[in-house]
C-alpha positions, 0 to 999 in steps of 0.5 A: 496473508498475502501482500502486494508491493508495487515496484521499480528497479527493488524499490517501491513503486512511487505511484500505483495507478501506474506501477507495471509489476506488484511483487505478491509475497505470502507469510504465514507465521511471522515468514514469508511463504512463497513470492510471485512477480506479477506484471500489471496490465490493467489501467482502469482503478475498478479493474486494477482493484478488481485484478489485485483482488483476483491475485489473493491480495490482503494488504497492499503496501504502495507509494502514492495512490489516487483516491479512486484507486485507493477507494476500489482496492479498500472496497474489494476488501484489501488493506491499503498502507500508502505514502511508503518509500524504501527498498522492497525487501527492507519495506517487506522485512519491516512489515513482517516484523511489524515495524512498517513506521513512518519515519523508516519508509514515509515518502517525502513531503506533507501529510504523512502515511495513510491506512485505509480499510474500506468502508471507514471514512478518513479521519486524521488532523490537518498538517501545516498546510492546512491538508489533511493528514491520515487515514482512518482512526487506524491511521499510523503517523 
């Protein structure tokens, strides 16, 4: 499995339509493999996705993401897990152990983390704001 994780000076970059690098780590067996930083040049959302897509790219992990960027990254097959903050290597550690929870790496303000797999509609419940919060039925927090 290959993950990308936009980022800026060690942390998750805090919006990936505009993120300049994606740090590309494989794991296999519960360990990370290899890593590669990579610059972004793309701007577009379809040749952003189509260029993440091109990298071997199964999840993306990223702060905010517009929904037409969200939309081509989920449709070109790559799992998106949204709304997340925090020091890459911790953000990296967590995910391999499978303890990515929102309240460790949720970005601050409303509406919580979404996980997105294309072809899925967003489900997920209205907050306080009257916004709606989620993903899909894989939704975590």
């Amino acid at each position: 499995m290959k993950v990308a994780i936009p980022y800026w000076q060690g942390r998750v970059s805090p919006v990936f339509d505009v993120a300049g690098h994606v740090l590309l780590v494989e794991i296999a067996d519960g360990r990370e493999q290899a890593r590669r930083d990579l610059a972004i040049e793309q701007s577009s959302p379809q040749v952003r996705a189509a260029w993440l897509a091109e990298t071997g790219a199964d999840v993306l992990i990223c702060g905010a993401i517009s929904r037409p960027l969200e939309l081509a990254v989920s449709a070109a097959g790559i799992e998106v897990f949204s709304q997340t903050c925090g020091e890459v290597e911790c953000v990296l550690a967590a995910f391999i152990h499978g303890e990515l929870n929102p309240d460790a790496f949720l970005m601050p303000g409303c509406c919580g983390r979404r996980r997105f797999r294309g072809g899925r509609g967003r489900g997920g419940a209205p907050c306080r704001r009257g916004e709606w919060k989620g993903g899909n039925d894989n939704a975590q927090g």
